[in-house]
CHARMM-style PDB file with segment names, atoms N, HN, CA, C and O in Angstrom:
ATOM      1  N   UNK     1     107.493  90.313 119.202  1.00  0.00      PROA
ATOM      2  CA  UNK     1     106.335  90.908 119.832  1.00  0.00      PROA
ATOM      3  C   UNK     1     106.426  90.679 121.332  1.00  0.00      PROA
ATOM      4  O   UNK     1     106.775  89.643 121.897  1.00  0.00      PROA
ATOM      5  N   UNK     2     106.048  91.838 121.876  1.00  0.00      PROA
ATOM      6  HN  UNK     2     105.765  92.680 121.417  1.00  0.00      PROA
ATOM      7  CA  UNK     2     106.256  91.541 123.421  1.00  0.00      PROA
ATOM      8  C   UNK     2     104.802  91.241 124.347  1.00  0.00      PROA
ATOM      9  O   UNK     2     103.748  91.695 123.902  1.00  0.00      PROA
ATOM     10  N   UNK     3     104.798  90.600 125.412  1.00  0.00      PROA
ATOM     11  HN  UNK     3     105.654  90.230 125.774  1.00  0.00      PROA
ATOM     12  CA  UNK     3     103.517  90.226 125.617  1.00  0.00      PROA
ATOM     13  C   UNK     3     102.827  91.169 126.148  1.00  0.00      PROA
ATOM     14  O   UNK     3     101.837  90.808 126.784  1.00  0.00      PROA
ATOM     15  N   UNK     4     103.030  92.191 126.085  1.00  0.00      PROA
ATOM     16  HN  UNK     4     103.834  92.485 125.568  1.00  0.00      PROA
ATOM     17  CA  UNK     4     102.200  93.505 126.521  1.00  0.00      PROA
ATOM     18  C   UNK     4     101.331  93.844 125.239  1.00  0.00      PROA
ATOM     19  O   UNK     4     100.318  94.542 125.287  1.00  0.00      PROA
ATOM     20  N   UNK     5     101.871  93.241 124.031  1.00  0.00      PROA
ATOM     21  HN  UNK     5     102.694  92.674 123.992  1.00  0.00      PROA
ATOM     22  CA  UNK     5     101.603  94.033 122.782  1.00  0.00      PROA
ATOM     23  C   UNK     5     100.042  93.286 122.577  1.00  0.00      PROA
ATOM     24  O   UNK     5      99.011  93.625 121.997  1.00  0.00      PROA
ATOM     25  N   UNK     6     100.413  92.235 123.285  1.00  0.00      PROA
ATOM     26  HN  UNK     6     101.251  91.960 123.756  1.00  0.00      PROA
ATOM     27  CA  UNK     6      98.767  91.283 122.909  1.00  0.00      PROA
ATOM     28  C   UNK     6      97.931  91.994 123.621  1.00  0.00      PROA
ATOM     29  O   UNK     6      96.831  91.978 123.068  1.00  0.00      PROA
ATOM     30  N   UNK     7      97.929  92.553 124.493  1.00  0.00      PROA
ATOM     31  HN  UNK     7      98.822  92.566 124.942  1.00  0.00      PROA
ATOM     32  CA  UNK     7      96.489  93.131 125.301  1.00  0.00      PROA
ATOM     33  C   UNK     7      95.987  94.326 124.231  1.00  0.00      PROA
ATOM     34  O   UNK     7      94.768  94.468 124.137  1.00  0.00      PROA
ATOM     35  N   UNK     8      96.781  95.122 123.486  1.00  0.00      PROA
ATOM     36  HN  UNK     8      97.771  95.006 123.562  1.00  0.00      PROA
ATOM     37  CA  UNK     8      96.388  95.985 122.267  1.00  0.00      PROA
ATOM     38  C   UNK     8      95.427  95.954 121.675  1.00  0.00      PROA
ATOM     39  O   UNK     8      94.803  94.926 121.937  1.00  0.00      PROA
ATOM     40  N   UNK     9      94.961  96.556 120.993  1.00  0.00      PROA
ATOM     41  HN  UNK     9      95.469  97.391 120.780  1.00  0.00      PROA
ATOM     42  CA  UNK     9      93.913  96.697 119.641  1.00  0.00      PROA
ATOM     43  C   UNK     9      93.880  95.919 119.001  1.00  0.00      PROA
ATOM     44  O   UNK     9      93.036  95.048 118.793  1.00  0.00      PROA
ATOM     45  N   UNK    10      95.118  96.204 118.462  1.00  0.00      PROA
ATOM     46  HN  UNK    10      95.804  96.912 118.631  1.00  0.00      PROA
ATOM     47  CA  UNK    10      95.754  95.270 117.041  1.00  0.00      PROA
ATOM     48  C   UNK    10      95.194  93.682 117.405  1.00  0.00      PROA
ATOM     49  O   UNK    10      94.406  93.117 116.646  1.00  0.00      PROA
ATOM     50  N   UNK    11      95.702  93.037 118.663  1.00  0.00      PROA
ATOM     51  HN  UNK    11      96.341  93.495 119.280  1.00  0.00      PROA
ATOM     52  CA  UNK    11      95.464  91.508 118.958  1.00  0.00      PROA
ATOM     53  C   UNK    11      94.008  91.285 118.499  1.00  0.00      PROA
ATOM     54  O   UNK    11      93.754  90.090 118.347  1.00  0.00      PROA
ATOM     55  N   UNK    12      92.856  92.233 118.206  1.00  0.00      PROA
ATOM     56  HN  UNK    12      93.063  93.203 118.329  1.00  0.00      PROA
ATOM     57  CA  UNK    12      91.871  91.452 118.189  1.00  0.00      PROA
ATOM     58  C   UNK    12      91.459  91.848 116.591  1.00  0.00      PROA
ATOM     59  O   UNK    12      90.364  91.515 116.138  1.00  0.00      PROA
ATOM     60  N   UNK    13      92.361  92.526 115.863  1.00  0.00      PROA
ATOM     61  HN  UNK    13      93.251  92.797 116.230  1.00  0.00      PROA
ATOM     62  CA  UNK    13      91.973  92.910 114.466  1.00  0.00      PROA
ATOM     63  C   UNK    13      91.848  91.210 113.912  1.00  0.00      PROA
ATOM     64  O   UNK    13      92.484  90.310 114.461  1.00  0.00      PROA
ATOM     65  N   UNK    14      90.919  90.985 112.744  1.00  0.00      PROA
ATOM     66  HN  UNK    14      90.403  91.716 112.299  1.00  0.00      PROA
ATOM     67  CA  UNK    14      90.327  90.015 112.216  1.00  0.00      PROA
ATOM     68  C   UNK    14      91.214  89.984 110.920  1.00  0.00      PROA
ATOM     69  O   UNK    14      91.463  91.064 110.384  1.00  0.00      PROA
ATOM     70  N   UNK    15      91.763  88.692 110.315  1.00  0.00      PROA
ATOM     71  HN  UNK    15      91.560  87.814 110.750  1.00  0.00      PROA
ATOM     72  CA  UNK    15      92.573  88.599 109.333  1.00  0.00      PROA
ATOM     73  C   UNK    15      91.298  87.766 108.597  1.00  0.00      PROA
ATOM     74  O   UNK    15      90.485  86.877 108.852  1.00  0.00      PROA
ATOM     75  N   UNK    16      91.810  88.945 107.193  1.00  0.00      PROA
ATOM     76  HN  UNK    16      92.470  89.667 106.987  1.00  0.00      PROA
ATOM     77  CA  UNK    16      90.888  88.549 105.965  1.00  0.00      PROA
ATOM     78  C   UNK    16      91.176  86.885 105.491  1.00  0.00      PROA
ATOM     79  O   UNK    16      92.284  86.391 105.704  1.00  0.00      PROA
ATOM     80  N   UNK    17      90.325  86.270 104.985  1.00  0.00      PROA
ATOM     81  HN  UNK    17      89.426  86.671 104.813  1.00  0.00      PROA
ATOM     82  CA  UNK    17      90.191  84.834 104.673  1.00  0.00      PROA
ATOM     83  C   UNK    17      91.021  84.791 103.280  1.00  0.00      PROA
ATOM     84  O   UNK    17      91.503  85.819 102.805  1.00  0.00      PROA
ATOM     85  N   UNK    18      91.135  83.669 102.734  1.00  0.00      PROA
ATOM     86  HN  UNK    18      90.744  82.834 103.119  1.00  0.00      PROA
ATOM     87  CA  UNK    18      91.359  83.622 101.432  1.00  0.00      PROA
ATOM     88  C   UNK    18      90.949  84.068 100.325  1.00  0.00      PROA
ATOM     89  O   UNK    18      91.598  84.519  99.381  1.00  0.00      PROA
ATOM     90  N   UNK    19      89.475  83.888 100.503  1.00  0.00      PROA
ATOM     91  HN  UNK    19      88.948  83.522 101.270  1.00  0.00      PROA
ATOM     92  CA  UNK    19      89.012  84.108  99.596  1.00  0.00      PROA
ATOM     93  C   UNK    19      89.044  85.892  99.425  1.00  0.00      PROA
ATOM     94  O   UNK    19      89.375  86.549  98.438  1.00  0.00      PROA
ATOM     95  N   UNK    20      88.612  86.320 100.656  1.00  0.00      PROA
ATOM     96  HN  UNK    20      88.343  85.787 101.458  1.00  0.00      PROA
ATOM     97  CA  UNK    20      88.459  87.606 100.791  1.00  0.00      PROA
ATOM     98  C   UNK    20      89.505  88.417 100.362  1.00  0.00      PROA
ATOM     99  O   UNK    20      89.345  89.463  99.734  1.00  0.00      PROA
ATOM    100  N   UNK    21      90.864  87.814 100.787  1.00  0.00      PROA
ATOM    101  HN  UNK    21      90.993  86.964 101.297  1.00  0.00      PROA
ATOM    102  CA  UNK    21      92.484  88.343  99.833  1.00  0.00      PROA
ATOM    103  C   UNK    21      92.054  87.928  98.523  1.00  0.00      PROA
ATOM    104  O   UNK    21      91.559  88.945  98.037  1.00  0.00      PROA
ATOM    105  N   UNK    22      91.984  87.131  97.809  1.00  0.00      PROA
ATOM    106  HN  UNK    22      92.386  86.306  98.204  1.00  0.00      PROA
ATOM    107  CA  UNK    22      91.634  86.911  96.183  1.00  0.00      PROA
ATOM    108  C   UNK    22      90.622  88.095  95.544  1.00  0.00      PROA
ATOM    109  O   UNK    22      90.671  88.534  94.395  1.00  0.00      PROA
ATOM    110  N   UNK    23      89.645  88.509  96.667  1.00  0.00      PROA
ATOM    111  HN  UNK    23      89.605  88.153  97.600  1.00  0.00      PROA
ATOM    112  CA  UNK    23      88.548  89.351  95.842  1.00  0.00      PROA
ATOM    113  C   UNK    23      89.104  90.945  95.586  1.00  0.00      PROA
ATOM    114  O   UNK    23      88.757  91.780  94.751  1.00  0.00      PROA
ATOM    115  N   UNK    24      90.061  90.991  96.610  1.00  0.00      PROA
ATOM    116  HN  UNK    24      90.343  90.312  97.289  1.00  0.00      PROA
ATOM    117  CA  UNK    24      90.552  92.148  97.109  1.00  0.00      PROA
ATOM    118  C   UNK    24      91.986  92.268  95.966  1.00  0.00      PROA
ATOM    119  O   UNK    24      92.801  93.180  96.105  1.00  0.00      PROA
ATOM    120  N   UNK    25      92.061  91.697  95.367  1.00  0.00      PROA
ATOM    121  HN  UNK    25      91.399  90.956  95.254  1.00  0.00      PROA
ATOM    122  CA  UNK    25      93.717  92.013  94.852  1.00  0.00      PROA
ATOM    123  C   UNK    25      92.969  90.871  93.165  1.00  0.00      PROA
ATOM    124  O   UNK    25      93.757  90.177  92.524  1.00  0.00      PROA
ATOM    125  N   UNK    26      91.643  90.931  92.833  1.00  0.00      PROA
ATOM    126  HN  UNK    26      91.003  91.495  93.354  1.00  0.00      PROA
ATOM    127  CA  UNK    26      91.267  90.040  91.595  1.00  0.00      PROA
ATOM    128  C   UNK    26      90.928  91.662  90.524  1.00  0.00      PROA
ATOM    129  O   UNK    26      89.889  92.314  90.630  1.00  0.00      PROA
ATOM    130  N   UNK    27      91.672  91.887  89.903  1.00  0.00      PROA
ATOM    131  HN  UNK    27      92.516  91.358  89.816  1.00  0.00      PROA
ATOM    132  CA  UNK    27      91.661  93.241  89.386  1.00  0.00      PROA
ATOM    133  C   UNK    27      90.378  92.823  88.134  1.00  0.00      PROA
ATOM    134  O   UNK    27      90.108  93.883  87.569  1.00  0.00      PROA
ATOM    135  N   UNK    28      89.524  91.661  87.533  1.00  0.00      PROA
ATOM    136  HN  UNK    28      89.743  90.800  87.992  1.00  0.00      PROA
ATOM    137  CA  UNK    28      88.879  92.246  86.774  1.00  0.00      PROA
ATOM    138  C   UNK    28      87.271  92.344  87.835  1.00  0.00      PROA
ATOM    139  O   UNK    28      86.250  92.823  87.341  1.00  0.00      PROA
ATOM    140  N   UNK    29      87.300  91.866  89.151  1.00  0.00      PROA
ATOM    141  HN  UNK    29      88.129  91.478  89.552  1.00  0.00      PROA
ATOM    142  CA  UNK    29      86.517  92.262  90.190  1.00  0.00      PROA
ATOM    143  C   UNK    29      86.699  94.005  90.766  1.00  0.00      PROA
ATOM    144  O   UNK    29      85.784  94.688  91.224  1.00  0.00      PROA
ATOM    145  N   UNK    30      87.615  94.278  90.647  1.00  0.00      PROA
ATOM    146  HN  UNK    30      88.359  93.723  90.275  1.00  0.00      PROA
ATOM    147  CA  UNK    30      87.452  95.480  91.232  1.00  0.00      PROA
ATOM    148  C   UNK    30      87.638  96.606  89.713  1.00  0.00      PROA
ATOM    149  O   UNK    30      87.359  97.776  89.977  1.00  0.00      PROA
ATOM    150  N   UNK    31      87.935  96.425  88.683  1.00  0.00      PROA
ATOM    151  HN  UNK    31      88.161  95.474  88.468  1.00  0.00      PROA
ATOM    152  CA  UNK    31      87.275  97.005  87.661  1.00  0.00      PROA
ATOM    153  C   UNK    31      85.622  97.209  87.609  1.00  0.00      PROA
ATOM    154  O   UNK    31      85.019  98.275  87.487  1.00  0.00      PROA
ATOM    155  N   UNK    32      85.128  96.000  87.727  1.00  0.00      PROA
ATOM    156  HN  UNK    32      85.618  95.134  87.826  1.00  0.00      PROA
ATOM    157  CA  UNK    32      83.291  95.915  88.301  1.00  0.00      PROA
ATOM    158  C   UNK    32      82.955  96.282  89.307  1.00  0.00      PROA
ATOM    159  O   UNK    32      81.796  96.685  89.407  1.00  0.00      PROA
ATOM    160  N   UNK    33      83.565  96.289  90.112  1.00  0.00      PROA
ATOM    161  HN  UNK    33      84.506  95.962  90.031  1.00  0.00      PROA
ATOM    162  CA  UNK    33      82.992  96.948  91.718  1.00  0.00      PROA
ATOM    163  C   UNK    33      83.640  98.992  90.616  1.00  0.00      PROA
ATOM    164  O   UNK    33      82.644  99.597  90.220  1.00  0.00      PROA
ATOM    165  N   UNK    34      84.620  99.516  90.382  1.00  0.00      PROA
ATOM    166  HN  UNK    34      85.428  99.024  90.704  1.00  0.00      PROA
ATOM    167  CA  UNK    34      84.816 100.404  90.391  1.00  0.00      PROA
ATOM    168  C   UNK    34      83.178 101.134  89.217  1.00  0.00      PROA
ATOM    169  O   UNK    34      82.470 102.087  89.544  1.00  0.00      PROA
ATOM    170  N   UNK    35      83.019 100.216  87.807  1.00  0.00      PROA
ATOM    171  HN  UNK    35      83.594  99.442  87.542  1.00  0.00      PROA
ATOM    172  CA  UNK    35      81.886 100.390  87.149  1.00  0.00      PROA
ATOM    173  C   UNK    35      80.936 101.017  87.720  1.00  0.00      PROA
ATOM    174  O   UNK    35      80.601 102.201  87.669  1.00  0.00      PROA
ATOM    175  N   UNK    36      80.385  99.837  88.453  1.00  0.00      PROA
ATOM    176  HN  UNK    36      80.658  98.876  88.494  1.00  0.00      PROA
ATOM    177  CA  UNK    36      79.183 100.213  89.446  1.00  0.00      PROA
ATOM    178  C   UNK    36      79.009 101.540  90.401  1.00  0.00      PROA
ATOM    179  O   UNK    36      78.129 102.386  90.560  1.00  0.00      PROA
ATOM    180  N   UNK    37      80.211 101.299  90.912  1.00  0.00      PROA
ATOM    181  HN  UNK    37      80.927 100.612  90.783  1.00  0.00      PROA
ATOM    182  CA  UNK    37      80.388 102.458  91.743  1.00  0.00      PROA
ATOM    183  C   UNK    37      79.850 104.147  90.798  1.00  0.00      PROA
ATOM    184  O   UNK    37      79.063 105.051  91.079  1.00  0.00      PROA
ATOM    185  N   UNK    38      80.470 103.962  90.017  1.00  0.00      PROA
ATOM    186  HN  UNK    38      81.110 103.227  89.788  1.00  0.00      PROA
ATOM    187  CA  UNK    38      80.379 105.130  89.059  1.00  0.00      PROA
ATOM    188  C   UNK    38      78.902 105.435  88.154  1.00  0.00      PROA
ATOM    189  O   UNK    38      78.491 106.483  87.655  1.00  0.00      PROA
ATOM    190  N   UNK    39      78.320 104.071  88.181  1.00  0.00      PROA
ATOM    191  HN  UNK    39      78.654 103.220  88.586  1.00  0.00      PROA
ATOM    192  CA  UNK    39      77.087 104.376  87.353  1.00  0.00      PROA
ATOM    193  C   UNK    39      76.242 104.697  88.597  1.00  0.00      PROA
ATOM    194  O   UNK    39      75.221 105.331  88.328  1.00  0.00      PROA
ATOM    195  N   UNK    40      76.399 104.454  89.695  1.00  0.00      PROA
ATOM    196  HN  UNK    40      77.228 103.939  89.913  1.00  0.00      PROA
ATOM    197  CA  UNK    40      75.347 104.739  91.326  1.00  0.00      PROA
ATOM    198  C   UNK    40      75.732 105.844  91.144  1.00  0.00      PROA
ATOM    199  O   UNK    40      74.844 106.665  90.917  1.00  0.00      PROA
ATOM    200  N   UNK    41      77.387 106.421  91.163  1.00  0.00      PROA
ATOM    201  HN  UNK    41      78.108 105.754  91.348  1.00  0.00      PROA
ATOM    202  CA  UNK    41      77.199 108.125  91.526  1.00  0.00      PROA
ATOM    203  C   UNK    41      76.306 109.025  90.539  1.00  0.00      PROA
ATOM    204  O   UNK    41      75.414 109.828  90.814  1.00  0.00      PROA
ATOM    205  N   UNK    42      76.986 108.520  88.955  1.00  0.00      PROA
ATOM    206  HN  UNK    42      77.710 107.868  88.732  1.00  0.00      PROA
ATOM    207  CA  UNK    42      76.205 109.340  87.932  1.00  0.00      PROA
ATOM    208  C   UNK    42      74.541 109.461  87.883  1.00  0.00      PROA
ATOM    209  O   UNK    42      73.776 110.389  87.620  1.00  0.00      PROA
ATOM    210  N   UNK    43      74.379 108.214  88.224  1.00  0.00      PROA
ATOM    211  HN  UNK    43      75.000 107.460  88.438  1.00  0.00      PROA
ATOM    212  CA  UNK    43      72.740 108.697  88.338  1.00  0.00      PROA
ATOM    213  C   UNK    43      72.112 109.706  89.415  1.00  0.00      PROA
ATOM    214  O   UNK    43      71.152 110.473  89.339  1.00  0.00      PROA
ATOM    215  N   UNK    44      73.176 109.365  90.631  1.00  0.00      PROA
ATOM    216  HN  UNK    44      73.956 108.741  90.693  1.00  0.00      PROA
ATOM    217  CA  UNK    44      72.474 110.521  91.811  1.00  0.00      PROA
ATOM    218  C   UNK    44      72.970 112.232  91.347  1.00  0.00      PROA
ATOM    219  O   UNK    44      72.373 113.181  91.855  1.00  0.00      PROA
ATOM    220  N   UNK    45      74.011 112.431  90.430  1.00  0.00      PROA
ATOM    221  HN  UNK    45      74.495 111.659  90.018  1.00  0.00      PROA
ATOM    222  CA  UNK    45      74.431 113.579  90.085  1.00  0.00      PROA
ATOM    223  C   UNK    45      73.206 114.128  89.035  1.00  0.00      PROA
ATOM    224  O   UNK    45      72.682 115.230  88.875  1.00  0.00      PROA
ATOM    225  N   UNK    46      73.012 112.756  88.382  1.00  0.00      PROA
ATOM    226  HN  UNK    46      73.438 111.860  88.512  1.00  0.00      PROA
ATOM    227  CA  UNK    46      71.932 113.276  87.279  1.00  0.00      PROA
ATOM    228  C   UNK    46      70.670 113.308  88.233  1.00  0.00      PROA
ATOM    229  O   UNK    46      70.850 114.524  88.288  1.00  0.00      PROA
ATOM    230  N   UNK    47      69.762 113.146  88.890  1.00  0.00      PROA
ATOM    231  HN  UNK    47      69.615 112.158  88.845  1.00  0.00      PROA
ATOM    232  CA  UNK    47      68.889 112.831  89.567  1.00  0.00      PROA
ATOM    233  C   UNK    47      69.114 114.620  90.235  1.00  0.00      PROA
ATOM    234  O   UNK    47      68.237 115.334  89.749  1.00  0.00      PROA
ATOM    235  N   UNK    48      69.747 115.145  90.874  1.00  0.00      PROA
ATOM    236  HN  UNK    48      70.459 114.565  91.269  1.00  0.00      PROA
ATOM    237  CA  UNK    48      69.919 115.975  91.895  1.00  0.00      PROA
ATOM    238  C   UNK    48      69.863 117.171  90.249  1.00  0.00      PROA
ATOM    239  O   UNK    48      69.611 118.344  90.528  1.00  0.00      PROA
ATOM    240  N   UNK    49      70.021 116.951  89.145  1.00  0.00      PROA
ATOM    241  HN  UNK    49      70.225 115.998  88.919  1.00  0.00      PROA
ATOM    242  CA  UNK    49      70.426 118.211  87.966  1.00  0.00      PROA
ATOM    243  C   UNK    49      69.139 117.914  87.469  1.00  0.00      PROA
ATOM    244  O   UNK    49      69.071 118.467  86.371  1.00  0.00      PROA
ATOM    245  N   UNK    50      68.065 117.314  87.718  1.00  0.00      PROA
ATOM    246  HN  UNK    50      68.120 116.865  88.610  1.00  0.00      PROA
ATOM    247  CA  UNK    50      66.836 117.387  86.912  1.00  0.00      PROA
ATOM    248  C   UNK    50      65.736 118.088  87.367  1.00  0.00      PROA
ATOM    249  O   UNK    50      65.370 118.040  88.541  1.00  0.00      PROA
ATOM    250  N   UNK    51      65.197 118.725  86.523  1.00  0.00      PROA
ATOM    251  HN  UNK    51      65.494 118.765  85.569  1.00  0.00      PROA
ATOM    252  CA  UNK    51      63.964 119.260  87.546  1.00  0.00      PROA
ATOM    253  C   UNK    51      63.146 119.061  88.339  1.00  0.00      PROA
ATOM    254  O   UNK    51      62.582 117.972  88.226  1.00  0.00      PROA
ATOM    255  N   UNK    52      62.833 119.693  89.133  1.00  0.00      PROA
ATOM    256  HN  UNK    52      63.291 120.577  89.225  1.00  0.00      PROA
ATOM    257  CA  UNK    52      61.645 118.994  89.875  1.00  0.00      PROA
ATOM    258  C   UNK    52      60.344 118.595  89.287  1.00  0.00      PROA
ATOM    259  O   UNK    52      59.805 119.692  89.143  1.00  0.00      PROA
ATOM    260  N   UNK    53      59.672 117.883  88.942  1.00  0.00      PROA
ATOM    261  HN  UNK    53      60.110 116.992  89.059  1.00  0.00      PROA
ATOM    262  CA  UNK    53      58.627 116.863  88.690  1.00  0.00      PROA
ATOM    263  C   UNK    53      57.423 118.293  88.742  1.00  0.00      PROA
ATOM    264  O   UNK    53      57.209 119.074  89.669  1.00  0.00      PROA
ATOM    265  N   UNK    54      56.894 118.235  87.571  1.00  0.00      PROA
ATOM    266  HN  UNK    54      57.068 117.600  86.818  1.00  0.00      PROA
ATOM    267  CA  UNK    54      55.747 119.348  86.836  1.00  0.00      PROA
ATOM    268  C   UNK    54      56.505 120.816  86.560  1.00  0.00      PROA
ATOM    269  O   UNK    54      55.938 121.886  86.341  1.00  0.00      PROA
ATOM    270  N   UNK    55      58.111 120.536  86.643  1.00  0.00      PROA
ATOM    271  HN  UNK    55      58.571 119.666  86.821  1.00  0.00      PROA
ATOM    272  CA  UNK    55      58.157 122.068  86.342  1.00  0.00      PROA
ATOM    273  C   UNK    55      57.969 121.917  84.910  1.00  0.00      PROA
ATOM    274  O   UNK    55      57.846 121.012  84.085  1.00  0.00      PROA
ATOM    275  N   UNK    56      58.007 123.595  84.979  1.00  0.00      PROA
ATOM    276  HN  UNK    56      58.107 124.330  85.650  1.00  0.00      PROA
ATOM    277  CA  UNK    56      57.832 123.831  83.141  1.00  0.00      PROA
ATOM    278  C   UNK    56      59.389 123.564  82.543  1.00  0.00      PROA
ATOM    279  O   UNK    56      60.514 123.867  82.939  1.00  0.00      PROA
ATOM    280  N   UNK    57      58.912 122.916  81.509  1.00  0.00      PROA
ATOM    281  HN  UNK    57      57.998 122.669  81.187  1.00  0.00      PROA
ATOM    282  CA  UNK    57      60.334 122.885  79.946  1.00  0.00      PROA
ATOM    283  C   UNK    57      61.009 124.222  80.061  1.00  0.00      PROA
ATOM    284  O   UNK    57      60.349 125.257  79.960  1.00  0.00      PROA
ATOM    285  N   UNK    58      62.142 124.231  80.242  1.00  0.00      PROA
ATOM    286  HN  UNK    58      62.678 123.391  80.323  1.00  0.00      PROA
ATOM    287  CA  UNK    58      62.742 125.314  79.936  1.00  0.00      PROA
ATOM    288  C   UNK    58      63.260 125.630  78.405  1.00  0.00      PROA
ATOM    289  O   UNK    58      63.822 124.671  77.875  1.00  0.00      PROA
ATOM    290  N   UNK    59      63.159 126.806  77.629  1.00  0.00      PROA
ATOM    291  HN  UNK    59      62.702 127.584  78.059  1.00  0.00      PROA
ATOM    292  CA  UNK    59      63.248 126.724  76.747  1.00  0.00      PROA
ATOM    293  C   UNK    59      64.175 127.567  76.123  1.00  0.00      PROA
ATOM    294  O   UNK    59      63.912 128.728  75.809  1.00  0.00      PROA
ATOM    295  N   UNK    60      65.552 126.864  75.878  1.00  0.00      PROA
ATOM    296  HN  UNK    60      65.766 125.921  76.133  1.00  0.00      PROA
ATOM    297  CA  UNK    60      66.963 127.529  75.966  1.00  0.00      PROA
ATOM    298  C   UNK    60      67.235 128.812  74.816  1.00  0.00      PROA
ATOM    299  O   UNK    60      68.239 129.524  74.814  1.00  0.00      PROA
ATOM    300  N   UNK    61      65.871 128.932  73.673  1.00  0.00      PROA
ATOM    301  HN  UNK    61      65.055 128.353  73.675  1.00  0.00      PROA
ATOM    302  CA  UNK    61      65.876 130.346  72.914  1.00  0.00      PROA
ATOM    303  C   UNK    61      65.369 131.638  73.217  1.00  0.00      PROA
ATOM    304  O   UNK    61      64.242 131.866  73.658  1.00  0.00      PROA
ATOM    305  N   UNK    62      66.301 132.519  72.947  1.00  0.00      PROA
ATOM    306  HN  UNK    62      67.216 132.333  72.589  1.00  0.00      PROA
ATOM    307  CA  UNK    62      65.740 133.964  73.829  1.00  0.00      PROA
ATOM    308  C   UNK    62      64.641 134.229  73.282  1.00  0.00      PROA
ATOM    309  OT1 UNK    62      63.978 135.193  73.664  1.00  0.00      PROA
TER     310      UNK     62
END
């Protein structure tokens, strides 16, 4: 590394802790972080497909 390279960006990027590498690479943690993730989206997908509040029942027979 040359000493020009320290005045850079990079010199002040923050290196993850230990623990923070363990959480990051602990695969039955990020199976649960991925869970979650997915039950937050599904509800806002379901939430945004429901009717609006006093509409009428729709009633799917001709």
């Amino acid at each position: 590394m040359k000493p020009s390279d320290l005045n850079g960006p990079v010199a002040y990027a923050t290196v993850p802790t230990p623990s923070t590498r363990f959480w990051r690479t602990f695969a039955p943690y990020q199976l649960l972080r991925f869970l979650v993730i997915n039950v937050k989206m599904l509800r806002l997908i379901f939430k945004s497909h429901a009717p609006p509040p006093g509409a009428a029942p729709h009633d799917p027979r001709p």
